[in-house]
N, C-alpha and C positions, 0 to 999 in steps of 0.2 A: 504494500500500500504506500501508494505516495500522495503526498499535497501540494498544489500546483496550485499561483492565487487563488490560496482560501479555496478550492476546489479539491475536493476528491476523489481520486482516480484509483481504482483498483484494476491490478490485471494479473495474469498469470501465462500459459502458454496457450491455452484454448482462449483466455475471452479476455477483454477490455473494456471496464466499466468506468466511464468518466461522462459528466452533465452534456445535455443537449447542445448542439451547435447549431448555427444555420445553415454552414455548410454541410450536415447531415444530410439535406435531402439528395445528394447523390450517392449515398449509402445504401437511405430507405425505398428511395425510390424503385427499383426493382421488384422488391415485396408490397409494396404498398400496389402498384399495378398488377401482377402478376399473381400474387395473395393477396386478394380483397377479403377473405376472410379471418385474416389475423385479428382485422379492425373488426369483428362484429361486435365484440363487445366492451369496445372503447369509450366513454362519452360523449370526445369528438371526432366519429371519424375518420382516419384518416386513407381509405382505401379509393384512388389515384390521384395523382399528381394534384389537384386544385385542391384536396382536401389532405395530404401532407405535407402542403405549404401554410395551410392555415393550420393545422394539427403544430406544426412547429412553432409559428409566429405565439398561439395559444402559449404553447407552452413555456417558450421566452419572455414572452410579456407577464408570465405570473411572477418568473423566475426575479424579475426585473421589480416587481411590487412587491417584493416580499419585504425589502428595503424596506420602502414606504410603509407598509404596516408598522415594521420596529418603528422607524420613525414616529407614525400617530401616536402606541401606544408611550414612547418616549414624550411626547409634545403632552399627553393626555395628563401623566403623571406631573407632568412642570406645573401644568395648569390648576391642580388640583393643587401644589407647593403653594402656589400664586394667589389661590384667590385670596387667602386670610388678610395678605397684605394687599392687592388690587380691592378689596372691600375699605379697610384704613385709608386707603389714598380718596377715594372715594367721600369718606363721611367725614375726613377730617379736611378736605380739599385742599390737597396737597398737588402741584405742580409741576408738569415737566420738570423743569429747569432747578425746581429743589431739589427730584430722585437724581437728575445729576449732580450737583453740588454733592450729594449725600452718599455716589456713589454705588446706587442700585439701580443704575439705566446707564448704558452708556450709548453714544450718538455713534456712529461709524458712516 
């Protein structure tokens, strides 16, 4: 087993097991046309060419949001840090330019 950015690849002498590419589709392409029933029971299928192009982009673009989820549930948790004090700033009407001064906003 090896890791390659943050990616894991397994292989051995029979198989090679590392994440989807786009350059995939002239791998799968062959079974995807020739074996359309591999796909029966995939949820997107991908048996020929126009549907394991989208079966790929699918699956890249999840690959690609998974980021963004961490991210939410990162941003979700700050905000929950945040409100106690965005509530204070709030009923004590406190101003930009004093959270600067004070050190808890900075301008970039």
């Amino acid at each position: 087993m090896m890791e390659s950015n943050n990616e894991t690849i397994l292989e051995n002498d029979a198989v090679l097991l590392r994440p989807l590419k786009k350059e995939d589709i002239s791998l799968l392409e062959e079974f995807s046309i020739n074996e359309p029933e591999l796909w029966t029971y995939s949820l997107t299928p991908a048996d020929g060419l126009d549907n394991l192009k989208n079966y790929i982009d699918q699956a890249l673009g999840i690959k690609n949001y998974k980021l963004l989820i961490h991210l939410s549930y990162w941003i979700n948790a700050q905000i929950k840090l945040l409100a106690p004090l965005v509530f204070t700033i709030i009923k004590k009407n406190i101003t930009l330019s004093n959270l600067v001064i004070l050190g808890i906003v900075e301008i970039f």
